[in-house]
C-alpha positions as CSV (number, residue, x, y, z in Angstrom):
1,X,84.4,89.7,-37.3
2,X,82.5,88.8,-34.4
3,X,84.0,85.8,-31.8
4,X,81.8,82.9,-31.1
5,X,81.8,80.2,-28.7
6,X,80.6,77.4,-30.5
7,X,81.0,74.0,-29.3
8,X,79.4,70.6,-30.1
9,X,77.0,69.6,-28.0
10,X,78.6,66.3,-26.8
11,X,81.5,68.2,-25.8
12,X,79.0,70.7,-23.9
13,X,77.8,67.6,-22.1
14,X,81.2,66.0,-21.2
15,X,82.2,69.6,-19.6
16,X,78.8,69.4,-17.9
17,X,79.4,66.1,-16.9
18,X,82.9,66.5,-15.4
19,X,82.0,70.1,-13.8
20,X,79.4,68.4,-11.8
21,X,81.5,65.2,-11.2
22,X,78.7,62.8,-12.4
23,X,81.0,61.1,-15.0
24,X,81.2,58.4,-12.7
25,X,77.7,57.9,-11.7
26,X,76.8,57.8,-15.3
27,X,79.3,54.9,-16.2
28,X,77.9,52.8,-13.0
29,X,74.8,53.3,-14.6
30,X,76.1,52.0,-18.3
31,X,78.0,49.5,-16.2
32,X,74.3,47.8,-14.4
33,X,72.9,48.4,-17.8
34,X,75.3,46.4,-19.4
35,X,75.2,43.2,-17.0
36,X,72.5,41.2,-19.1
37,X,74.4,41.7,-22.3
38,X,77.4,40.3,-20.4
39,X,76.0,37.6,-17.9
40,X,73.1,36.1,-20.7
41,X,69.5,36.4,-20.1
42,X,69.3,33.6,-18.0
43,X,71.9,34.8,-15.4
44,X,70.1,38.1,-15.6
45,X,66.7,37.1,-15.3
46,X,67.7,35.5,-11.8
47,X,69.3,38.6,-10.3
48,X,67.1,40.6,-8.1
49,X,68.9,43.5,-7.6
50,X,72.2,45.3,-8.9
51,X,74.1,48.6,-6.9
52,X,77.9,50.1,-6.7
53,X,79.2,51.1,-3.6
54,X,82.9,51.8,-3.5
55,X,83.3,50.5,-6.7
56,X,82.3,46.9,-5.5
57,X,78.9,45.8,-8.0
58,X,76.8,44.2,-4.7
59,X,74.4,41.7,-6.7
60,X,71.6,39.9,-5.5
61,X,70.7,36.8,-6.7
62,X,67.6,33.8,-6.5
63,X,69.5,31.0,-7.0
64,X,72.0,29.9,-4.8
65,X,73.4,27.3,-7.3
66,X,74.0,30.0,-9.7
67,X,75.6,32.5,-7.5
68,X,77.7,29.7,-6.7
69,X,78.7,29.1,-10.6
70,X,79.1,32.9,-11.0
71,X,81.8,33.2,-8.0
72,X,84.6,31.6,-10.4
73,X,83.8,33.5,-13.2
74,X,84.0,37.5,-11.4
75,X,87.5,38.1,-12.5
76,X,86.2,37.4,-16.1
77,X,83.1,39.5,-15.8
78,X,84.8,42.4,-13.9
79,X,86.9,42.8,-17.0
80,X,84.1,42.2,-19.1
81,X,82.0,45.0,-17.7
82,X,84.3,47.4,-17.5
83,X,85.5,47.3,-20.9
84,X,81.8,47.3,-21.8
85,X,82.2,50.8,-20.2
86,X,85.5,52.0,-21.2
87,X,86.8,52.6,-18.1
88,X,87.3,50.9,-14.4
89,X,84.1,51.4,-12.6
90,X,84.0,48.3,-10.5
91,X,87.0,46.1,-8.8
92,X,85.2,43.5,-7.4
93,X,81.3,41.7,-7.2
94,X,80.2,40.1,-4.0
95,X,77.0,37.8,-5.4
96,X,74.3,38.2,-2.4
């Protein structure tokens, strides 16, 4: 009887993922994807511009009152994010 080397596809794509070390790129991305479901549509519809960098989330908002409002919630939406994820992507926001 013949030997195969069948696997599922998702775990193809993990093994891809992890081989090429983009596992972490890919949950910043599900992280900024996530940030309207977790901030509301109105705090989303005022930021401008969302990026990781050391795992700090650097966003940029239009309203300074806002950013102001948002400053005593990050601990909250830190957690919020990355258990949206699954995982720690981000340990801090600085609000621009």
């Amino acid at each position: 009887m013949p030997r195969t080397n069948e696997q599922s596809l998702g775990d193809v794509i993990r093994e891809f993922l992890h081989a090429y070390n983009l596992e972490e790129k890919l949950n910043e991305q599900r992280l900024m994807k996530s940030w309207e479901a977790i901030v509301g549509k109105m705090v989303a519809k005022h930021t401008k511009n969302l990026y990781i960098h050391n795992k700090v989330l650097f966003v940029q908002m239009d309203s300074s009152a806002l950013k102001n409002e948002l400053v005593y919630s990050v601990g909250k939406i830190i957690g919020d994010l990355n258990r949206e994820v699954g995982t720690v992507v981000i340990s801090d926001i600085v609000f621009k």
